[in-house]
MARLO-115571 format. One record per atom (N, C-alpha, C, O, CB): residue number from 1; residue in one letter; atom name; x negated, y, z negated. Coordinates in Angstrom, 3 decimals. Glycine has a CB too. Example, Ala and Ser with C-alpha at 12.3 -4.5 7.8 and 13.67 -1.06 7.14 Angstrom:
 pos code site        u        v        w
   1    A    N  -13.190   -5.690   -7.800
   1    A   CA  -12.300   -4.500   -7.800
   1    A    C  -13.200   -3.300   -7.800
   1    A    O  -14.236   -3.319   -8.465
   1    A   CB  -11.308   -4.473   -9.046
   2    S    N  -12.850   -2.250   -7.080
   2    S   CA  -13.670   -1.060   -7.140
   2    S    C  -12.900    0.030   -7.870
   2    S    O  -13.409    1.138   -8.039
   2    S   CB  -14.084   -0.598   -5.725
// end
This chain:
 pos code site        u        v        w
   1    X    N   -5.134   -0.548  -23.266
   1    X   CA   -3.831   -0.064  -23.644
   1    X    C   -3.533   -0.577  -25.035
   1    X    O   -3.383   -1.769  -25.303
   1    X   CB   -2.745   -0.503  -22.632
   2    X    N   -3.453    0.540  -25.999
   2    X   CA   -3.170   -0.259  -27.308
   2    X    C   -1.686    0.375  -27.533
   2    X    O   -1.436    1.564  -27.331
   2    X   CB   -4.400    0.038  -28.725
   3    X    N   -0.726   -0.603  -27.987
   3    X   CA    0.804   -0.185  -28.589
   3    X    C    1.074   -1.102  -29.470
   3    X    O    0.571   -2.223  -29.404
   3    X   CB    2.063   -0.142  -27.572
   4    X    N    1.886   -0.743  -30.382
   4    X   CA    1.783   -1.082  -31.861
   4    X    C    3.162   -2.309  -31.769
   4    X    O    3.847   -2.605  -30.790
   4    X   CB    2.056    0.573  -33.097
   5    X    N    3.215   -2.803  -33.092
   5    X   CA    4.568   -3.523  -33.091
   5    X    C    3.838   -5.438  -32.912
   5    X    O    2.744   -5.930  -33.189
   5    X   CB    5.804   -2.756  -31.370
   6    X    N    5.011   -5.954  -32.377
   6    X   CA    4.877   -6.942  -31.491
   6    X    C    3.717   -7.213  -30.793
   6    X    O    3.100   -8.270  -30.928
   6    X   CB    5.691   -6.811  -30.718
   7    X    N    3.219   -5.868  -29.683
   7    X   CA    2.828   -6.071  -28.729
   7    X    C    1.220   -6.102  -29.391
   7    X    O    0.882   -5.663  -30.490
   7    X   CB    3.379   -5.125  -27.646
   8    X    N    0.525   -6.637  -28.557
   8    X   CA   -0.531   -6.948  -28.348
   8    X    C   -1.454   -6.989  -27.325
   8    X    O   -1.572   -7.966  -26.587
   8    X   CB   -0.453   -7.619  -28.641
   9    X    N   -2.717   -5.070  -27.159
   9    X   CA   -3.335   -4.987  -26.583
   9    X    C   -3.776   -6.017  -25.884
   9    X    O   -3.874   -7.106  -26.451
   9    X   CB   -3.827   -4.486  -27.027
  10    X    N   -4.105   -5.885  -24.602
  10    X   CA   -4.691   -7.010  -23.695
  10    X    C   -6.057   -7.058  -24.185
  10    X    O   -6.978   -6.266  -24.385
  10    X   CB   -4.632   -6.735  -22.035
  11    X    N   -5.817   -8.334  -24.303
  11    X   CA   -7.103   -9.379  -25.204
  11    X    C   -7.691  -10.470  -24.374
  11    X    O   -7.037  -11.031  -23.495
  11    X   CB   -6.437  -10.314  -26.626
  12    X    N   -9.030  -10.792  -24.678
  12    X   CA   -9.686  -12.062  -24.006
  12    X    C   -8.688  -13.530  -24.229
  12    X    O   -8.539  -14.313  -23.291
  12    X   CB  -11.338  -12.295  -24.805
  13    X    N   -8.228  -13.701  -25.204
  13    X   CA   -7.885  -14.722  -25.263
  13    X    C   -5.704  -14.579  -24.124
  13    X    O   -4.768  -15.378  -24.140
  13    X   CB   -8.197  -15.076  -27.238
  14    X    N   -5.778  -13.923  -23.775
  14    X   CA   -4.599  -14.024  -22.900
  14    X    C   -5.349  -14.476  -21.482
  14    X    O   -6.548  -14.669  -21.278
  14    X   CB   -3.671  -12.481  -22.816
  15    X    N   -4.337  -14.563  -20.675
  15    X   CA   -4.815  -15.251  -18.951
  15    X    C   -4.628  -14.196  -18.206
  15    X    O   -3.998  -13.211  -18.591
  15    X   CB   -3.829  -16.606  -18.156
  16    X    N   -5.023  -14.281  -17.367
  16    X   CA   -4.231  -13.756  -15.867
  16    X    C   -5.445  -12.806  -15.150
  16    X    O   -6.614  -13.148  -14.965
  16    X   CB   -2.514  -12.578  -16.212
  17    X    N   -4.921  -11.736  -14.865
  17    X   CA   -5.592  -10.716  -14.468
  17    X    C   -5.354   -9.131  -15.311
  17    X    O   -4.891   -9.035  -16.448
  17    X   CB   -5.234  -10.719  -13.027
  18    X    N   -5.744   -8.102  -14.543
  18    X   CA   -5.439   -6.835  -15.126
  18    X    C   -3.806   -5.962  -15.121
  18    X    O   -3.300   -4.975  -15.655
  18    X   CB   -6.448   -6.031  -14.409
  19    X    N   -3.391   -7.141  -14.074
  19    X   CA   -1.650   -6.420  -14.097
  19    X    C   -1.033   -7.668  -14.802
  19    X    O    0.074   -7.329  -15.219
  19    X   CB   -0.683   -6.042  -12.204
  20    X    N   -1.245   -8.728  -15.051
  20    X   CA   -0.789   -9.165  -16.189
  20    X    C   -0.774  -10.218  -17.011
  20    X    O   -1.358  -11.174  -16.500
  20    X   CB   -0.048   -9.051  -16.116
  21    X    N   -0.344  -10.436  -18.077
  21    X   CA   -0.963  -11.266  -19.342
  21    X    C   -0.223  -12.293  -19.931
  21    X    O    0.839  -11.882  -20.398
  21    X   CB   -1.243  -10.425  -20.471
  22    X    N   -0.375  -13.210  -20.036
  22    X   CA    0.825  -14.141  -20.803
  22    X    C   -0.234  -14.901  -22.174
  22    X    O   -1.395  -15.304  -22.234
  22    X   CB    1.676  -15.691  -19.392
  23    X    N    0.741  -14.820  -22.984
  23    X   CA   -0.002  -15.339  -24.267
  23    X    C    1.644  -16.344  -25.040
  23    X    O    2.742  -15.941  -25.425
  23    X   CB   -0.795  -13.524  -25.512
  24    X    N    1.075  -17.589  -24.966
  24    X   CA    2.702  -18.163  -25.832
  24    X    C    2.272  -18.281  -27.236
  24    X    O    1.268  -18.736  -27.784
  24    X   CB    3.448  -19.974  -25.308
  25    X    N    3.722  -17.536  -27.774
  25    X   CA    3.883  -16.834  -28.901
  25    X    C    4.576  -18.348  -29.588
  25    X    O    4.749  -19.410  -28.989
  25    X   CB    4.874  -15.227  -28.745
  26    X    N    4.915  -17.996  -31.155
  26    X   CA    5.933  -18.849  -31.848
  26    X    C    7.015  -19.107  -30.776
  26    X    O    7.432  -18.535  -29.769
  26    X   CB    6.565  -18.119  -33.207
  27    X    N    7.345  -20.557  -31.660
  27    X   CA    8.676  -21.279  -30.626
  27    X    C    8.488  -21.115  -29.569
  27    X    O    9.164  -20.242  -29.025
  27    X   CB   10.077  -20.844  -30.659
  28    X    N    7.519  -21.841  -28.782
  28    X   CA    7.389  -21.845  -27.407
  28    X    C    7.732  -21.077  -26.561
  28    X    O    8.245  -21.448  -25.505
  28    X   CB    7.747  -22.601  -27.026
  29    X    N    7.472  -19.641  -26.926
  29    X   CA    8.320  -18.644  -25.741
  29    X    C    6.839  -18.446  -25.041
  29    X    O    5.736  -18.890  -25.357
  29    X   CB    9.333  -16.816  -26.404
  30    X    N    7.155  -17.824  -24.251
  30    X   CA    5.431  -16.600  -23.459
  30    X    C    6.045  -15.179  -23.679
  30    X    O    7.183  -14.713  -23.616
  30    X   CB    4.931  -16.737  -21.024
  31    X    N    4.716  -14.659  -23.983
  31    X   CA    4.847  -12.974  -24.223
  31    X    C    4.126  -13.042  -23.102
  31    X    O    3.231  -13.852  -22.861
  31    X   CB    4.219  -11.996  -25.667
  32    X    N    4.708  -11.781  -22.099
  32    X   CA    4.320  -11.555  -20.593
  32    X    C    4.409  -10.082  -20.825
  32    X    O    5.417   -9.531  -21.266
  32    X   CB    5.377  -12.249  -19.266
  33    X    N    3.227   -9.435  -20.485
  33    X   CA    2.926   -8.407  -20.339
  33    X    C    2.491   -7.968  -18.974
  33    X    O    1.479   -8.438  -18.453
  33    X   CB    2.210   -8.264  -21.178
  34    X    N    3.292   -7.015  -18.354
  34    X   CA    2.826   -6.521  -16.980
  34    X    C    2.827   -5.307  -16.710
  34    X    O    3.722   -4.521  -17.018
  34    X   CB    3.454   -6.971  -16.014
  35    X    N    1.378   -4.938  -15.848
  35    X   CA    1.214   -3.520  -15.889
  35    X    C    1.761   -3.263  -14.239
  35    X    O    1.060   -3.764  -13.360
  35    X   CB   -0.544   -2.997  -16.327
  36    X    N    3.027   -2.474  -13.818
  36    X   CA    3.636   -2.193  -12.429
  36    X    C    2.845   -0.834  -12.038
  36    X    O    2.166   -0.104  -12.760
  36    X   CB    5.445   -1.989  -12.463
  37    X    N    3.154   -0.734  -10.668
  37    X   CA    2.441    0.428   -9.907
  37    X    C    3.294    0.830   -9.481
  37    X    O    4.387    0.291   -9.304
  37    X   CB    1.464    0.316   -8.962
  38    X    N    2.772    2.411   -9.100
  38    X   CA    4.270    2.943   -8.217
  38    X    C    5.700    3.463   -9.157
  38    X    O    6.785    3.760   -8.657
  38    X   CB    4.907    1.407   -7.219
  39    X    N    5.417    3.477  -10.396
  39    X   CA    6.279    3.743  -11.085
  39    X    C    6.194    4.480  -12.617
  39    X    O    5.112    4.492  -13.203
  39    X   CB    6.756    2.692  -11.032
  40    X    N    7.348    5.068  -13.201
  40    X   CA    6.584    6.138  -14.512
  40    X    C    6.349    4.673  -15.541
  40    X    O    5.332    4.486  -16.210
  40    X   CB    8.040    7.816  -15.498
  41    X    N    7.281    3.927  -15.493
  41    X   CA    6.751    2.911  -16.175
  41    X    C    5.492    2.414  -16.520
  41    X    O    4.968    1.929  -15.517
  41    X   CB    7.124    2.208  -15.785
  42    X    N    4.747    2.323  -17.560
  42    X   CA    3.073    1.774  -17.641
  42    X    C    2.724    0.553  -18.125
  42    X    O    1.629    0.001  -18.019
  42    X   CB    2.214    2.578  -18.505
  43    X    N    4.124   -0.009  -18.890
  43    X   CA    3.724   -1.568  -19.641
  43    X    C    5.326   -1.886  -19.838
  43    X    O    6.178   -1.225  -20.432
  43    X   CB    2.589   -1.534  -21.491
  44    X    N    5.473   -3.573  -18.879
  44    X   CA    6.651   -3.954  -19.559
  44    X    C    5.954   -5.001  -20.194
  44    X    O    4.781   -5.342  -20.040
  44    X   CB    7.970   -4.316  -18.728
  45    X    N    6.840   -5.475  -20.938
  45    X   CA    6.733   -6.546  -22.051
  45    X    C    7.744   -7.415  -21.697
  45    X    O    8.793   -6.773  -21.656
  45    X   CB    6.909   -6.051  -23.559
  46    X    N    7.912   -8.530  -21.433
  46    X   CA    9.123  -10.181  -21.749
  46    X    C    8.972  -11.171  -22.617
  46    X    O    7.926  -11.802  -22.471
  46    X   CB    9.239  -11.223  -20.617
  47    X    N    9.594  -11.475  -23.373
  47    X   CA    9.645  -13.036  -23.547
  47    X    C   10.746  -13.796  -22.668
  47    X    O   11.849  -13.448  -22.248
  47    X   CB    9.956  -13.374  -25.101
  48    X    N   10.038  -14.918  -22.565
  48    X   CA   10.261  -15.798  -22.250
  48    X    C    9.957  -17.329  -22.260
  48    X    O    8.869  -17.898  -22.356
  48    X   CB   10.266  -15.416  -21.710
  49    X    N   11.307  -17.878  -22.124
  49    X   CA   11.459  -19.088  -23.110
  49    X    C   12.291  -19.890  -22.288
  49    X    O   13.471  -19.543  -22.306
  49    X   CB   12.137  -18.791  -24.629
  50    X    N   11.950  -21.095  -21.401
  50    X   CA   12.924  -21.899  -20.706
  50    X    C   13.233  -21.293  -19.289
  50    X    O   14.031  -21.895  -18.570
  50    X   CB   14.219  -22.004  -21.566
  51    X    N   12.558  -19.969  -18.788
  51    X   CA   12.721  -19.471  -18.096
  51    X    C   14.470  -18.519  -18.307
  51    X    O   15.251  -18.253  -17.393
  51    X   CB   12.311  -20.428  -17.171
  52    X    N   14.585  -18.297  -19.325
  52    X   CA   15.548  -17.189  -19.715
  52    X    C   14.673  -16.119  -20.454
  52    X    O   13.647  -16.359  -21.090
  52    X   CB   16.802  -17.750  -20.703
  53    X    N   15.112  -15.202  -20.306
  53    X   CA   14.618  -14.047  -21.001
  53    X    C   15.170  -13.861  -22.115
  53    X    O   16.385  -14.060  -22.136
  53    X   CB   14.713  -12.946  -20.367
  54    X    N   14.594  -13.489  -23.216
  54    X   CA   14.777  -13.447  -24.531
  54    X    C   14.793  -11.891  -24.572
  54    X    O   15.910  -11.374  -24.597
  54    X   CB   13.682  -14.257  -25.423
  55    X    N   14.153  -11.410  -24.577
  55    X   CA   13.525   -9.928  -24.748
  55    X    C   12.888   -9.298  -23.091
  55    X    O   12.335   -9.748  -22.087
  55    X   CB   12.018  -10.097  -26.061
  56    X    N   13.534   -7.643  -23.770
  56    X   CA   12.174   -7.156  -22.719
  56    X    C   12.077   -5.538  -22.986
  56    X    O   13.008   -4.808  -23.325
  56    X   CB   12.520   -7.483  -20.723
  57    X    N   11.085   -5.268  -22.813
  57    X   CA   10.615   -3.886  -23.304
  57    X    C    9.799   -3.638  -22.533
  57    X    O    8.953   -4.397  -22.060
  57    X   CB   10.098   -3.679  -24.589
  58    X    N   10.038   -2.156  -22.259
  58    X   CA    9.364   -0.969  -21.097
  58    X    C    8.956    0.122  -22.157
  58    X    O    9.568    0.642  -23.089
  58    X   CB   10.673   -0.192  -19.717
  59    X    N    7.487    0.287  -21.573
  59    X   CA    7.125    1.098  -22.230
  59    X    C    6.552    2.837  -20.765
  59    X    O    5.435    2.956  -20.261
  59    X   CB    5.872    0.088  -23.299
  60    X    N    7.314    3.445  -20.615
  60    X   CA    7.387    4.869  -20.620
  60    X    C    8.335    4.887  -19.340
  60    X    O    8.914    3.801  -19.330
  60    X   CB    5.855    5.725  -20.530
  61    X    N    8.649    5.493  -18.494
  61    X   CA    9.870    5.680  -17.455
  61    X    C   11.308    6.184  -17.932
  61    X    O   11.174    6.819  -18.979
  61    X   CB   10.144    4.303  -16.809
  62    X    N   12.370    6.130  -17.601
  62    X   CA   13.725    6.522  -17.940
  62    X    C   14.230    5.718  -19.170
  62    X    O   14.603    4.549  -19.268
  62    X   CB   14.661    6.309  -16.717
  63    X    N   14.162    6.355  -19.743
  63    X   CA   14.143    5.352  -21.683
  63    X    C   15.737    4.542  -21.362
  63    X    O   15.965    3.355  -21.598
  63    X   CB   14.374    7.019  -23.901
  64    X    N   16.621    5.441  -20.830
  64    X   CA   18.625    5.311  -21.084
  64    X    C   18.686    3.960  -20.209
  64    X    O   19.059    2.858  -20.610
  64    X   CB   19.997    6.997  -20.130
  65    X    N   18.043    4.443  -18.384
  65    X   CA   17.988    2.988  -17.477
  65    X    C   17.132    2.059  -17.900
  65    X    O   17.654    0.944  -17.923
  65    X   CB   17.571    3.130  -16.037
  66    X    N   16.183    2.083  -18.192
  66    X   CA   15.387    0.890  -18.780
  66    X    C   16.052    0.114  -19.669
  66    X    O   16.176   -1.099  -19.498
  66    X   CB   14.222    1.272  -19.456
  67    X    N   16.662    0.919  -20.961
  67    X   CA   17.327   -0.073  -21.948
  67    X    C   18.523   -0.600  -21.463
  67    X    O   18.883   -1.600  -22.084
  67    X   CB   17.642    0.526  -23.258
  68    X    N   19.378   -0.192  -20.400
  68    X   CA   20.015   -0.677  -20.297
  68    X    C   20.477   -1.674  -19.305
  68    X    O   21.629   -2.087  -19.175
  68    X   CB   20.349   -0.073  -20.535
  69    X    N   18.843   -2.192  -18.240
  69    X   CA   18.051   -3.165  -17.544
  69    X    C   17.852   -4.248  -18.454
  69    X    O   18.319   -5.366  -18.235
  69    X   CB   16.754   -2.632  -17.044
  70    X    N   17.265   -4.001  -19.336
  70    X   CA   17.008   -4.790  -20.196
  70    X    C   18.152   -5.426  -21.339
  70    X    O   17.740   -6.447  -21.890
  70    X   CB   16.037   -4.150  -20.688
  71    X    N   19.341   -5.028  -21.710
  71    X   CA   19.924   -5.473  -21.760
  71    X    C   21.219   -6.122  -21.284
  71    X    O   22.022   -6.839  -21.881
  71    X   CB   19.698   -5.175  -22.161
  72    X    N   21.188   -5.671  -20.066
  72    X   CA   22.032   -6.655  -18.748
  72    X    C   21.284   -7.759  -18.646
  72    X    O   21.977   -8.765  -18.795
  72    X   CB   22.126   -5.992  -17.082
  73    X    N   19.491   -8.113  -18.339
  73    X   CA   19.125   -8.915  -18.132
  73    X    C   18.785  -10.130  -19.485
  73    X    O   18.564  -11.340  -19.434
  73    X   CB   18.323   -8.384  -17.384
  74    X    N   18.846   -9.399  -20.363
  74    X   CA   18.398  -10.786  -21.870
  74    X    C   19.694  -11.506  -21.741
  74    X    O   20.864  -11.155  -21.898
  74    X   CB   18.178  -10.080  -24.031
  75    X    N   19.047  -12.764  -21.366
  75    X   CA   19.536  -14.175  -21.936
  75    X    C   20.215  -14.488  -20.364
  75    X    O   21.261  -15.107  -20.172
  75    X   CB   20.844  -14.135  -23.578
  76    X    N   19.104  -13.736  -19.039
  76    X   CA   19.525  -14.372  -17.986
  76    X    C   18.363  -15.163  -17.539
  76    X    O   17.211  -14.959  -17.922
  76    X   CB   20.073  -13.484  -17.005
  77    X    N   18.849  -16.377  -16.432
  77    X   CA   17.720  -16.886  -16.080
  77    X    C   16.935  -16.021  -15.017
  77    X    O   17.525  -15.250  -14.261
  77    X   CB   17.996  -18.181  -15.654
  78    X    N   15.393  -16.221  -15.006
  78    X   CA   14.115  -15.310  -14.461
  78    X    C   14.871  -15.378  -12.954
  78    X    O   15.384  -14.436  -12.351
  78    X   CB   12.159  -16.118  -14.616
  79    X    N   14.761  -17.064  -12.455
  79    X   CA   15.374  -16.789  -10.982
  79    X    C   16.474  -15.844  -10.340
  79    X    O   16.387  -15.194   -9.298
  79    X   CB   15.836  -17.859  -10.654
  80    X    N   17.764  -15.958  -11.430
  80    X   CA   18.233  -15.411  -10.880
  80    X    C   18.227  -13.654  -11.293
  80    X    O   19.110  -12.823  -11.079
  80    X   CB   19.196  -16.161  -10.827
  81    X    N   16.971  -13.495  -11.911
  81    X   CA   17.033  -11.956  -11.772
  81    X    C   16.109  -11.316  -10.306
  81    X    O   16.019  -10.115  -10.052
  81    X   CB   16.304  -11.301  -13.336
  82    X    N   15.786  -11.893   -9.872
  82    X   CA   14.419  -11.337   -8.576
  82    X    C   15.857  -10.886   -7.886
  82    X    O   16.185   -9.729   -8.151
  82    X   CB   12.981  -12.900   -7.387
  83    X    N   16.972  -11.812   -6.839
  83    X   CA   17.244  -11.633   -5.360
  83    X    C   18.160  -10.168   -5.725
  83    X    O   18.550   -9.382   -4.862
  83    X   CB   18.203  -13.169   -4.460
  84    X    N   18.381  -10.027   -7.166
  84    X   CA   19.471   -8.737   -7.541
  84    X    C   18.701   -7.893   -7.873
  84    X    O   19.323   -6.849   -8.073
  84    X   CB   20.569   -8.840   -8.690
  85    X    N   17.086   -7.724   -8.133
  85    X   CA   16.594   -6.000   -8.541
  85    X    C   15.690   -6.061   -7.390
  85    X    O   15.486   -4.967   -6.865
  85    X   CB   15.660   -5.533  -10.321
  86    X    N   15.122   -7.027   -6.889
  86    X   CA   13.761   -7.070   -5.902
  86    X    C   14.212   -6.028   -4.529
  86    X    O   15.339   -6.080   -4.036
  86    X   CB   13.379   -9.007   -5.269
  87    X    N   13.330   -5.271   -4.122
  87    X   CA   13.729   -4.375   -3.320
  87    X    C   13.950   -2.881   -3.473
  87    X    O   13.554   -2.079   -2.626
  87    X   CB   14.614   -4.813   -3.013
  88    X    N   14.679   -2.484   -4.726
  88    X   CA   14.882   -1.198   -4.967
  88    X    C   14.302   -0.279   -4.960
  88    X    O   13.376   -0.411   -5.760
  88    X   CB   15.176   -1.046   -5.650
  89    X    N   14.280    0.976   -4.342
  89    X   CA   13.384    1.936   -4.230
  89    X    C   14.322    3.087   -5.359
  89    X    O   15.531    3.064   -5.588
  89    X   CB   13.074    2.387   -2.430
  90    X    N   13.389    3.933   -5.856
  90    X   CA   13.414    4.813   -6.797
  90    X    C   13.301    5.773   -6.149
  90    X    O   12.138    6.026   -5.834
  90    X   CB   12.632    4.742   -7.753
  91    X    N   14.501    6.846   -5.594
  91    X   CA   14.243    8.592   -4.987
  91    X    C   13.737    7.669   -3.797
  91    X    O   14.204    6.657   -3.275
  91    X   CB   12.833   10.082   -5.939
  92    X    N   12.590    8.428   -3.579
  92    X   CA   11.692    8.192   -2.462
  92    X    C   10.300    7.825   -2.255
  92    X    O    9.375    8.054   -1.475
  92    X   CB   11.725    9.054   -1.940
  93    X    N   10.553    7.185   -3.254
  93    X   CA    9.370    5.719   -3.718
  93    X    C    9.733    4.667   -3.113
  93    X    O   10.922    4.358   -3.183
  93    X   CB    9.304    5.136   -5.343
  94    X    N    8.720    3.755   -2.283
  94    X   CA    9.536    2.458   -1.989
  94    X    C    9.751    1.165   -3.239
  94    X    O   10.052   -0.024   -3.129
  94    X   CB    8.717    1.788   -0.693
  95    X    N    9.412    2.116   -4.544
  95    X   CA    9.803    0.768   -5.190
  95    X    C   10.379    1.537   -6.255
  95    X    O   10.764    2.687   -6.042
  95    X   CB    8.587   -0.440   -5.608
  96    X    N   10.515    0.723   -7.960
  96    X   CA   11.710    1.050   -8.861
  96    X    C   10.416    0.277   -9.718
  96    X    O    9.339   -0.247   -9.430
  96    X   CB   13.660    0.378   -8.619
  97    X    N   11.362    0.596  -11.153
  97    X   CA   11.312   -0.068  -12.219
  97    X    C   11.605   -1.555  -12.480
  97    X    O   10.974   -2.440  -13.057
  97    X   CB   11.947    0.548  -12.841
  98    X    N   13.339   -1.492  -11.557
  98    X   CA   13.863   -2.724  -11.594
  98    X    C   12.563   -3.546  -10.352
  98    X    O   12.095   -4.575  -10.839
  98    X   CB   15.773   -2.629  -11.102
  99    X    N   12.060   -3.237   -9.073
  99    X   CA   11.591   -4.053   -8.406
  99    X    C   10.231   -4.351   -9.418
  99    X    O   10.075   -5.497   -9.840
  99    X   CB   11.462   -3.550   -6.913
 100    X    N    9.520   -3.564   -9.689
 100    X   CA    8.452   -3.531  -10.235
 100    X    C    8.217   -5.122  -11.380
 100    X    O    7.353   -5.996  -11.448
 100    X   CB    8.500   -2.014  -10.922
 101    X    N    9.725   -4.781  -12.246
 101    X   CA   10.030   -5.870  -12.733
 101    X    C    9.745   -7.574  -12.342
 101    X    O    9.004   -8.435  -12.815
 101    X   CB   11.088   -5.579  -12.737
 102    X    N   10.686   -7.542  -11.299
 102    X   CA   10.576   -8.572  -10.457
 102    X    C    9.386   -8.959  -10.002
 102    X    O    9.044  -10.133   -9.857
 102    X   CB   11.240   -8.393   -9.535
 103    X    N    8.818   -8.130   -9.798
 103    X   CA    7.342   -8.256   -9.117
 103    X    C    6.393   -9.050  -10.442
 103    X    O    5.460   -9.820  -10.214
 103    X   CB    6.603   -6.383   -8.628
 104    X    N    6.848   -8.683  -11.765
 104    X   CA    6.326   -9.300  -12.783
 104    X    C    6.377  -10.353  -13.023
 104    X    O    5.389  -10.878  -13.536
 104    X   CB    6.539   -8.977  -13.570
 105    X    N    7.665  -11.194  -12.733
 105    X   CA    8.718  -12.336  -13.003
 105    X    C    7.995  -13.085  -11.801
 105    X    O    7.842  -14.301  -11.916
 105    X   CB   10.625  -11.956  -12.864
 106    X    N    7.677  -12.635  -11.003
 106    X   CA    6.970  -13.406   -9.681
 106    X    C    5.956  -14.008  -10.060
 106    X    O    5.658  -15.198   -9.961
 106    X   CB    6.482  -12.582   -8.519
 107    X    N    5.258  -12.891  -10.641
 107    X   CA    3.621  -13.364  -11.289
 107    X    C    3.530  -14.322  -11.996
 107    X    O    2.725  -15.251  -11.942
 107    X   CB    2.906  -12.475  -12.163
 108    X    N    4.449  -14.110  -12.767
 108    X   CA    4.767  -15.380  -14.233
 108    X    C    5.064  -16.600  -13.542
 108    X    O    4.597  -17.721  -13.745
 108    X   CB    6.341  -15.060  -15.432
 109    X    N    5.830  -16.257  -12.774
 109    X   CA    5.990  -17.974  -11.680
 109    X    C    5.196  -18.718  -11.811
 109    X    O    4.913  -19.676  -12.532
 109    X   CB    5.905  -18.053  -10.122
 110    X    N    4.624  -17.879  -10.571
 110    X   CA    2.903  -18.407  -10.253
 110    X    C    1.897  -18.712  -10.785
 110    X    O    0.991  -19.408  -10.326
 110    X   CB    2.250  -17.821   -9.781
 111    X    N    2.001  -18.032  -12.171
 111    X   CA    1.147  -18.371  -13.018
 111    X    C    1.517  -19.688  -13.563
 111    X    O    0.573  -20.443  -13.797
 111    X   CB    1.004  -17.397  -13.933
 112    X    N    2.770  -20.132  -13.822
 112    X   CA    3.031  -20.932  -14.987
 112    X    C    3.287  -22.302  -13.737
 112    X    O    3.778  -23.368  -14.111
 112    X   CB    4.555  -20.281  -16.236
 113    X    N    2.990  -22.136  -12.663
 113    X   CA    2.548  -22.806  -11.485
 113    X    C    1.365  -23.283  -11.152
 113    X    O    1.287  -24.270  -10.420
 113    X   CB    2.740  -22.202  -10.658
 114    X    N    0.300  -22.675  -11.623
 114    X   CA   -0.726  -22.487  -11.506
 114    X    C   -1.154  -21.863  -10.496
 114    X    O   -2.273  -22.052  -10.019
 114    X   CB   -1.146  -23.293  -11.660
 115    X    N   -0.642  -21.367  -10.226
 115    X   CA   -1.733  -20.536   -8.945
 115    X    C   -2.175  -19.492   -9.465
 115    X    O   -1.629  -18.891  -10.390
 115    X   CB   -1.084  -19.968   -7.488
 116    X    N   -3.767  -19.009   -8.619
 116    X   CA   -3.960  -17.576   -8.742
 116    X    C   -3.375  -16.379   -8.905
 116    X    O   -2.903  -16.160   -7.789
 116    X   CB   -4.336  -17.348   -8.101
 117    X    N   -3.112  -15.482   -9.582
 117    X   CA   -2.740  -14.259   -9.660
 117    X    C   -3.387  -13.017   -9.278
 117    X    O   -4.473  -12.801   -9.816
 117    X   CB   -2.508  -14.182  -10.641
 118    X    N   -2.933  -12.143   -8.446
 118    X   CA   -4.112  -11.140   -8.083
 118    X    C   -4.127  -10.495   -6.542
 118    X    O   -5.017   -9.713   -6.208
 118    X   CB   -5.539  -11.975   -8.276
// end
């Protein structure tokens, strides 16, 4: 997946697995890249820093709800974003953008936990 800007194709030197990537950027944040299933969405992007979110960017799904996910959630803490999007189904999908999300924020946990991802 190559997209321009900021972001930065998934590279050897990031961790994780194939759904997702953390690489810490300037000023101690992590750039977290996660690829969700189940959804038009194909790549979100976070920073994160202290476990607040700094940033976050979706790349393809409902451009209007996405941006405006993303800016309800910058400059909240990670925890308390899971118990408020985790769950949501989209139409008649059992999941969303917003869960999909969460599902990302999980990973990053665990990762920055050390555990396996996958």
């Amino acid at each position: 997946m190559e997209i321009t800007g900021d972001i930065i194709s998934y590279k050897e030197d990031w961790k994780m697995n194939e759904d997702i990537q953390i690489k810490q950027v300037d000023g101690g944040a992590d750039l977290v890249q996660y690829k969700p299933s189940g959804v038009c969405c194909k790549l979100m992007q976070m920073r994160i820093k202290d476990d607040i979110i700094e940033d976050v960017e979706f790349f393809g799904g409902c451009n209007g709800n996405l941006k405006g996910i993303g800016i309800l959630i910058r400059g909240m803490n990670i925890n308390d974003i899971i118990p408020k999007l985790s769950g949501l189904p989209c139409g008649s999908r059992p999941t969303s953008c917003p869960d999909q999300l969460t599902k990302g924020i999980e990973a990053y946990i665990k990762a920055k936990n050390g555990a396996v991802v996958g």
